[in-house]
N, C-alpha and C positions, 0 to 999 in steps of 0.2 A: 541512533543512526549507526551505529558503529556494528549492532548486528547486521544489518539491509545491509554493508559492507562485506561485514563476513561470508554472507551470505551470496558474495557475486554482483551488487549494485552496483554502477560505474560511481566515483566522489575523487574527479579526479581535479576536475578545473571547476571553476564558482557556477558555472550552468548545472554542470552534474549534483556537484553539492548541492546546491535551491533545490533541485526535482528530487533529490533524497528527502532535503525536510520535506517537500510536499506530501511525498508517501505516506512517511510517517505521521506525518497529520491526518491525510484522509483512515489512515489504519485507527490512529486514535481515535478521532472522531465520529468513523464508522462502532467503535467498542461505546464509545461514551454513550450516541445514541439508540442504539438496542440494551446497553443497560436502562435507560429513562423506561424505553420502552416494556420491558421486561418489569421493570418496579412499576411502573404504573400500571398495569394490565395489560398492556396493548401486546404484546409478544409474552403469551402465558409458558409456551416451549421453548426451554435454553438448548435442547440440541437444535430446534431448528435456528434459533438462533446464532448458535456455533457453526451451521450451514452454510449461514448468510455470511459471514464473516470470514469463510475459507473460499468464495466468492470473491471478496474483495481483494483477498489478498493474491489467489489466482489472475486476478485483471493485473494486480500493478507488477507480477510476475515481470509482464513484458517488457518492464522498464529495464530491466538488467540487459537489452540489448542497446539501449537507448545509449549511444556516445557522442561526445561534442565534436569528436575525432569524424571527419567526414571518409575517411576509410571503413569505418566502421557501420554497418546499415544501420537503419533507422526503425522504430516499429510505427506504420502506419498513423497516422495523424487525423 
């Protein structure tokens, strides 16, 4: 977490924090299963795979607007 911080994530009050682990989980979990996929056969190509993955992480991008702070806009719901 402490990168997705460095990196501009909001982890200021316990809402922010929770939606940071979230991240972090869909980032893990997004790796873990394209690696299954990858070992098993099902995704034979690791750049495409490295694709898909900079995809995911492009989506949760938008979180770093996301603040509990109601001054602060929100990204779309």
């Amino acid at each position: 977490m402490a990168e997705l911080v460095a990196r501009g994530y909001p982890a200021t009050t316990p809402g922010e924090k929770r939606r940071l682990e979230m991240i972090a989980d869909i980032h893990i979990a997004a790796t873990e299963v394209m690696t299954m996929g990858h070992i098993t056969g099902r995704y034979p190509d690791v750049d495409e795979i490295a694709d898909m993955l900079v995809l995911v992480t492009q989506g949760t991008r938008l979180a770093r607007a996301w603040r509990d702070d109601p001054a602060v806009a929100s990204p779309a719901r």
